[in-house]
Every structure is written in C-alpha cells, then in structure tokens.
N, C-alpha and C positions, 0 to 999 in steps of 0.2 A: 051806533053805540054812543047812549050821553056822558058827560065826564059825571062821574060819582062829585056826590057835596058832603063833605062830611064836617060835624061839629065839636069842636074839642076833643080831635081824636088823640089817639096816644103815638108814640114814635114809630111803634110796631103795625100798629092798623093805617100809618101813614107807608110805611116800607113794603107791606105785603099789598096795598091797592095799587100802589104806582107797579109791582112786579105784575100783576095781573092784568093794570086798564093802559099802562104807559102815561097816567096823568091820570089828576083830580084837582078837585079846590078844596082847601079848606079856608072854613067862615068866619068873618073874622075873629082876625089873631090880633090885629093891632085895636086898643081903644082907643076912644077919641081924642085924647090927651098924648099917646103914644103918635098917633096919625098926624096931628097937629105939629108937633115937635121934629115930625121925621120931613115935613112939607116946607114948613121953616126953614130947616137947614138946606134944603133941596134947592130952594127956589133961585139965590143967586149965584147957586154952581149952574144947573140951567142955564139960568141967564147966560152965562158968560160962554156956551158952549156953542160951536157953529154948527150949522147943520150939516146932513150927510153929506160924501159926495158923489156917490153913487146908487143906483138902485136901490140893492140891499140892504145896505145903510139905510136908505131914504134920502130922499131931497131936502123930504119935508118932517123929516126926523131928529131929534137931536141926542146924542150919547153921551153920558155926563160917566167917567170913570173917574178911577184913583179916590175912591170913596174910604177904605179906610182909613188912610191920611187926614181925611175932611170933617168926617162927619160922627162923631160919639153917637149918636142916635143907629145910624147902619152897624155902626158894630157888636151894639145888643140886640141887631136886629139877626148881624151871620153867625152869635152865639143864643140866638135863642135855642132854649134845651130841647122841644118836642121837633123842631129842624133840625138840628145837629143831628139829634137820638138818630133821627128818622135818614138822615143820609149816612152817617157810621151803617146803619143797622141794614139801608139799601145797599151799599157797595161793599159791603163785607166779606161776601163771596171771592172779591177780587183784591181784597188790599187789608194790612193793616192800620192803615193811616189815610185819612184823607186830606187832602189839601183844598183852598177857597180858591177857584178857576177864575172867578169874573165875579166884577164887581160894578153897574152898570145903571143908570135910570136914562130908562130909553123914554121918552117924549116924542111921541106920534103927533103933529102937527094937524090943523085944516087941511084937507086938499090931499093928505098922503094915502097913496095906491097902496092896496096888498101886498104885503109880501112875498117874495116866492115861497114856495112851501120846502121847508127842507129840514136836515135832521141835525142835531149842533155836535155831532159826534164828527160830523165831516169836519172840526176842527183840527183835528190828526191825521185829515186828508185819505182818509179811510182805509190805513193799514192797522186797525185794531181790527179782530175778529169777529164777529159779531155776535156773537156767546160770551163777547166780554162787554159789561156796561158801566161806561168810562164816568158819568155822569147823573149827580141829582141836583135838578134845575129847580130853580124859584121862581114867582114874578110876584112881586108884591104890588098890588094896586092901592100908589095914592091919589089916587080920581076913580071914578067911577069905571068900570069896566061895561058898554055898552057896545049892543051889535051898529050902533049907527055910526061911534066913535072909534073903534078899530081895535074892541076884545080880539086877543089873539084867538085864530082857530089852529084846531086841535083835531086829528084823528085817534082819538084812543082805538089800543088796540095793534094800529102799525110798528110798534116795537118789535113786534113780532113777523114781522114781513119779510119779503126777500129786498134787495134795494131797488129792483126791476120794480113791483108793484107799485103803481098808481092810483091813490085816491079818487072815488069817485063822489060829487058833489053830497050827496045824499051822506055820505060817510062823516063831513065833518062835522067839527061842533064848534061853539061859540065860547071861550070865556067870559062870559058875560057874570059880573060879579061885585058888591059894593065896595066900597074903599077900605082898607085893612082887610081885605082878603087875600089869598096867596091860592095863584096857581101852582099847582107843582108839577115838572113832566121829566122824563127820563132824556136821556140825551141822543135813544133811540127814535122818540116818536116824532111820527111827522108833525110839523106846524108852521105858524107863521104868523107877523103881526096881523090884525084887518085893516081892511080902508077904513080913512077917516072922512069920512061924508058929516060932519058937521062944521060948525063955527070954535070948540072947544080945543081944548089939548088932551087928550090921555095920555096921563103922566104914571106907571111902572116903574120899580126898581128891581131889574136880573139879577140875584146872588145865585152863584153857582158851584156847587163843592165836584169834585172830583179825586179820581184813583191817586194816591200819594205817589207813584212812580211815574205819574205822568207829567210832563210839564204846561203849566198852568198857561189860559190864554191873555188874562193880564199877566204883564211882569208883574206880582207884586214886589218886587227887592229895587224896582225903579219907582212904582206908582206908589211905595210904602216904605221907604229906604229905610238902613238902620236907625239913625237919628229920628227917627220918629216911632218906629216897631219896639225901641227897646224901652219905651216907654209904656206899652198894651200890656194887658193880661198874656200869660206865659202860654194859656192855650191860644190866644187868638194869634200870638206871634208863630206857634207849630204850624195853626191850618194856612198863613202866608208863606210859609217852606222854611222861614228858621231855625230849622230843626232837621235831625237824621231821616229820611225818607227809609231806610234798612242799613244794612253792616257796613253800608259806604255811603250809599246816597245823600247828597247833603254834603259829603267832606269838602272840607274849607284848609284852604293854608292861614293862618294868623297873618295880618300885612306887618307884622315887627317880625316873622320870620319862625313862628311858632308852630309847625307841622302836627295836625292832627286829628284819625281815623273816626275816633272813636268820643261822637259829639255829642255835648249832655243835651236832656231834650229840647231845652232851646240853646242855642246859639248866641244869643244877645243876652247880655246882663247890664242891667237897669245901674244908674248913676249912683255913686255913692256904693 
C-alpha cells in the first residue's frame, strides 16, 4: 500500500485519509518564502544541538525542541488552519480539546542507520487502548525528503493491526517528498526515520497534537513557561495546556494563594 499525495486538501479529506491509510503527504504547504524563513530560524538552534545518545535517538541525529519559545515562524506553522482543522477533526472521537504533544526538528545526519520501526503511541508505554487514537502527527520537510537521505518509512495501513504483527519489507513505503511538504501519520502506524547514505543532512520539523487529557511528551510549561506563553495568541497558549483540559483538569492554585476550579480558557493574561 502507497501513502496517498494529496494537494490542497481540506481539514476533512485530511482527517478521514489518515482514519483510513494511517498517513499521507500533503504537497506543499509551506512557499518558498515561508520555507526560507522557517530554515532561517532553524539553523542556529541546530547548530547548537548535540547529537543523540543513543540508538533511537541516533548517534548521528540531532533534536532541536522547545520550539515555541524560539521560533515565530513554528508557531504559524502548529496554527496553521487546514492542520489544526484536520487534527480537532481527527481526534474528535476522543477529546474535546487537543493539546501540542511535541514540538521537534529532527536532523538525520551522514552516516545515520534506520531507525527501528515502531509506533509513537508507545509514548504512554501502551496502556491506552487501542480503539483509542492518542495522536495526529506532522513532519514537515525543510530539505528534501529522499529514499538515499533517510525519507521516513511508513507502513500505511498498520494502524489497524494487532501489536504482534510484523511488517513485511514489501509493505513499507518511503516518504520521499520536496521541501514544504508535510508528512502526516497517526500515532498508531508503524514507522521510522531512513538511513542516511548520503553526504547531506535531512532536516524535518515533528509537530504533534494530541488527546487534551493526555499529558503531552514535551513539558511545554518548562520548554514554554509562562513568561513567554503569556505573551502568544490565546489559542496557541490552550493547545501548550494553559487552559482547562475539562471540569478540573488544568486546575491551578494562584502562587499569592488564590484557589481556583473553574479556569477561564486561558490561564495566563498578557501584561498590562
């Protein structure tokens, strides 16, 4: 099975291919002027990032977090509307609200091996259900997405699998895909970065939303603390958890000693 490509689709024909295939691409999203500017900002957070230290990670990998702290460009990138739409509209079934899980440019190196293949829901160490789907995943590619430089592979489809079943080589696929394009995959399917067998870097950014009652696998209230959140747009401070998650979740004591349940939708109010 190949991942579907779709062009300028809309929220909904984004929500209902991921329920069907477990992933697609869509083409790009970012222009050239959007791509440039997001590459810009990127490049001496990179720099400054060490590499993995293990496997998984990569050796020869590098993971640049705490992105909406950093970068104005990622944040019109985790409010853009036909992604939002399309992850509200994905994980509906399971939540009122969603929250932004991770926030990540992963940099696959020269030299770096495949990843293992595995599923990103094992973030909760796999006591969700699996009728219940925690997660709608991004990768935005700011480099070229090539089979020689380490396109993530993908089995659409396995979302739907037991955890026993095993991909067979034949079954996977390549995201192979040009720069300002967006993978998108469920947090059920299987995947994993590729090897990188060339001289270049492939450079991706993971934005990932997930179920509002779950807690997210960046801190964002450390990687995004108040003093900087309460300065954002009032939804982008909700999907970092600023906000009521239901009739309690979320509840906060005031640190001057101000007890209370029942929290307006955001939490933080801006200066002045």
């Amino acid at each position: 099975m190949q991942l579907r490509r779709l062009k300028s689709p809309t929220a909904e024909a984004i929500a209902a291919t991921l329920g069907e295939d477990g992933a697609l691409i869509v083409e790009d999203v970012l222009d050239s002027a959007r791509l440039m500017d997001v590459q810009d900002q990127m490049a001496p957070l990179i720099e400054a990032t060490h590499h993995g230290r293990d496997n998984f990670s990569g050796l020869q990998t590098r993971r640049t977090g705490g992105l909406m702290a950093r970068s104005p460009a990622v944040r019109e990138m985790v409010m853009d509307t036909t992604m939002l739409g399309a992850a509200r509209a994905f994980l509906s079934p399971w939540t009122e609200k969603i929250l932004l899980h991770l926030t990540q440019v992963i940099s696959i190196g020269p030299g770096q091996p495949a990843q293992i293949i595995h599923r990103d829901r094992l973030a909760w160490g796999g006591y969700l259900p699996r009728d219940i789907e925690p997660q709608f995943n991004t990768i935005w590619a700011l480099t070229d997405f090539t089979e020689e430089n380490g396109a993530t592979r993908v089995v659409p489809g396995s979302h739907r699998w037991p955890d026993e079943q095993r991909a067979e080589v034949e079954e996977f696929d390549r995201a192979t895909m040009v720069a300002g394009s967006v993978l998108i995959y469920s947090g059920s399917v299987l995947h994993s970065g590729g090897a990188n067998q060339t001289d270049e870097t492939r450079i991706g950014i993971n934005l990932t939303y997930c179920l509002g009652w779950l807690r997210q696998e960046e801190n964002q209230y450390l990687s995004c603390p108040p003093e900087v959140a309460r300065n954002l747009d009032p939804e982008l401070q909700a999907l970092l958890g600023y906000t009521s998650g239901g009739p309690a979740l979320g509840y906060y004591t005031d640190p001057d000693g101000h007890p209370s349940i029942e929290q307006p939708e955001s939490a933080l109010k801006s200066p002045g």
